[in-house]
N, C-alpha and C positions, 0 to 999 in steps of 0.2 A: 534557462534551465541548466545550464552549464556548469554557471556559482553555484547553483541549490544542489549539485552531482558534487560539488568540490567538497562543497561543506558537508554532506553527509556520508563522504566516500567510505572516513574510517570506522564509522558507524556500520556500515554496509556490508564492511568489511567482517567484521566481528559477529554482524547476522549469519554471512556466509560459513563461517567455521563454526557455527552453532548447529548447520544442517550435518556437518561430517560426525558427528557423534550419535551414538544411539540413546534415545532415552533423555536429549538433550534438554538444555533451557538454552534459548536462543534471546540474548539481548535487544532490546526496544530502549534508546533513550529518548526520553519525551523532556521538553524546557513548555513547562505550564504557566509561561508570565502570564498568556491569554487566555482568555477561549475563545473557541472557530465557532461558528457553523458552517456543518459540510452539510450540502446540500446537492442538486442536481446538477448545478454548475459545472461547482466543485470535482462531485465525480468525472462527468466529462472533461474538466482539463487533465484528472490522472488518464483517463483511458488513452482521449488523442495522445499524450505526451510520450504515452505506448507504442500504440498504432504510430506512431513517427519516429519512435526510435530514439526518441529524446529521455527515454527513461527503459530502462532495461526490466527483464520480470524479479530477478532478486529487489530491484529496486520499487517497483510498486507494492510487490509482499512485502516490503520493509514498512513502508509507508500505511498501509494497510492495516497493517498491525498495529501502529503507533498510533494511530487516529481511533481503532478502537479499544485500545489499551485507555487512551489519556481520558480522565477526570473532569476536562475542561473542552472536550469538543462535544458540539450538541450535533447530532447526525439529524437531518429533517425530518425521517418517518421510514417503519421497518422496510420497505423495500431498498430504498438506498442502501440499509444497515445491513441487509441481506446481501446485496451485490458488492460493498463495500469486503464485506468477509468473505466473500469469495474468493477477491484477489489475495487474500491470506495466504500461511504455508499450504505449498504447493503438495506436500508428501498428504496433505487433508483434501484437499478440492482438485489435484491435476496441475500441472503446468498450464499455464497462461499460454493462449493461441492468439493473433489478432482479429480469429473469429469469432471468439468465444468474447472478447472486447466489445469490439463492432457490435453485438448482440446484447451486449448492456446500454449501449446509446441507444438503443431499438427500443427497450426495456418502458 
Protein backbone atom coordinates (compact mmCIF):
# COMPACT_ATOMS: atom_id res chain seq x y z
CA UNK A 1 0.00 0.00 0.00
CA UNK A 2 2.88 2.25 0.54
CA UNK A 3 4.15 2.46 -3.47
CA UNK A 4 0.32 2.89 -4.32
CA UNK A 5 0.39 6.17 -1.53
CA UNK A 6 3.78 7.16 -3.28
CA UNK A 7 2.50 6.91 -6.71
CA UNK A 8 -0.57 8.77 -6.25
CA UNK A 9 0.66 11.33 -3.52
CA UNK A 10 0.86 14.33 -6.04
CA UNK A 11 -2.36 13.52 -7.44
CA UNK A 12 -3.84 13.60 -3.82
CA UNK A 13 -2.36 16.37 -3.45
CA UNK A 14 -3.98 18.51 -6.00
CA UNK A 15 -7.34 16.80 -4.96
CA UNK A 16 -6.66 18.40 -1.70
CA UNK A 17 -6.34 22.19 -2.80
CA UNK A 18 -9.34 21.44 -4.92
CA UNK A 19 -11.32 21.26 -1.50
CA UNK A 20 -9.92 24.94 -0.45
CA UNK A 21 -11.87 26.73 -2.95
CA UNK A 22 -15.40 27.50 -3.21
CA UNK A 23 -17.38 26.42 -6.15
CA UNK A 24 -14.25 24.24 -7.03
CA UNK A 25 -13.49 21.51 -9.70
CA UNK A 26 -11.46 19.09 -7.89
CA UNK A 27 -9.05 16.97 -10.25
CA UNK A 28 -9.41 13.03 -10.77
CA UNK A 29 -6.74 11.57 -12.99
CA UNK A 30 -7.70 8.20 -14.21
CA UNK A 31 -4.84 5.97 -16.82
CA UNK A 32 -7.78 3.93 -18.70
CA UNK A 33 -5.16 1.24 -20.32
CA UNK A 34 -7.78 -1.31 -18.53
CA UNK A 35 -10.83 -1.96 -17.17
CA UNK A 36 -11.44 -3.24 -13.51
CA UNK A 37 -14.18 -4.83 -12.02
CA UNK A 38 -14.86 -3.47 -8.61
CA UNK A 39 -16.73 -5.63 -6.99
CA UNK A 40 -17.37 -6.68 -3.18
CA UNK A 41 -13.82 -7.72 -2.79
CA UNK A 42 -12.57 -4.87 -4.04
CA UNK A 43 -14.61 -2.63 -1.92
CA UNK A 44 -13.55 -4.38 1.16
CA UNK A 45 -9.84 -3.99 0.55
CA UNK A 46 -10.55 0.06 0.24
CA UNK A 47 -12.39 0.06 3.42
CA UNK A 48 -9.76 -2.36 5.65
CA UNK A 49 -6.99 -0.36 4.05
CA UNK A 50 -9.03 2.56 5.98
CA UNK A 51 -9.84 0.92 8.94
CA UNK A 52 -5.90 0.27 9.16
CA UNK A 53 -4.67 3.36 8.40
CA UNK A 54 -3.10 2.21 5.49
CA UNK A 55 -5.01 4.74 3.39
CA UNK A 56 -6.22 8.10 4.74
CA UNK A 57 -10.02 9.68 4.12
CA UNK A 58 -8.72 12.31 1.34
CA UNK A 59 -7.27 9.20 0.08
CA UNK A 60 -10.17 6.95 -0.34
CA UNK A 61 -12.36 10.15 -1.60
CA UNK A 62 -9.80 10.25 -4.06
CA UNK A 63 -10.00 6.99 -5.05
CA UNK A 64 -13.61 6.87 -4.91
CA UNK A 65 -14.15 9.39 -7.26
CA UNK A 66 -11.93 8.03 -9.89
CA UNK A 67 -13.39 4.54 -10.03
CA UNK A 68 -16.73 6.28 -10.45
CA UNK A 69 -15.57 8.82 -12.82
CA UNK A 70 -13.62 6.21 -15.17
CA UNK A 71 -15.13 4.83 -18.39
CA UNK A 72 -13.57 1.61 -17.93
CA UNK A 73 -14.42 0.28 -14.52
CA UNK A 74 -17.59 -1.93 -14.35
CA UNK A 75 -18.82 -1.59 -10.61
CA UNK A 76 -20.83 -5.13 -9.74
CA UNK A 77 -24.34 -3.92 -8.95
CA UNK A 78 -26.15 -0.57 -7.46
CA UNK A 79 -25.49 -1.21 -3.93
CA UNK A 80 -21.71 -1.51 -4.12
CA UNK A 81 -22.12 1.77 -6.67
CA UNK A 82 -24.00 3.26 -3.74
CA UNK A 83 -21.43 2.57 -0.93
CA UNK A 84 -18.66 3.17 -3.36
CA UNK A 85 -20.17 7.00 -3.60
CA UNK A 86 -20.43 7.41 -0.40
CA UNK A 87 -16.82 7.40 0.18
CA UNK A 88 -16.90 10.41 -2.24
CA UNK A 89 -16.46 14.16 -1.27
CA UNK A 90 -16.92 14.50 2.01
CA UNK A 91 -18.47 18.25 1.96
CA UNK A 92 -21.52 15.80 0.09
CA UNK A 93 -21.92 12.51 2.26
CA UNK A 94 -19.86 13.71 5.85
CA UNK A 95 -16.37 12.81 6.66
CA UNK A 96 -15.55 9.21 6.83
CA UNK A 97 -15.57 7.54 10.48
CA UNK A 98 -14.10 3.89 10.87
CA UNK A 99 -17.76 3.17 11.86
CA UNK A 100 -19.47 4.25 9.33
CA UNK A 101 -16.62 1.87 7.16
CA UNK A 102 -17.08 -1.10 9.52
CA UNK A 103 -20.85 -0.81 8.51
CA UNK A 104 -20.33 -1.04 4.72
CA UNK A 105 -18.41 -4.65 5.42
CA UNK A 106 -21.83 -5.30 7.25
CA UNK A 107 -23.59 -4.06 4.30
Amino acid sequence: MKEFRTKIHEEIEQYKSGFKEVGRNIPVFRNEDAELNFGENELKILCIAYIRDELDEIEVNYIADALLLSNRVIIENENIADRLGYLTDPEINGHLTKNIVQDFLRQ
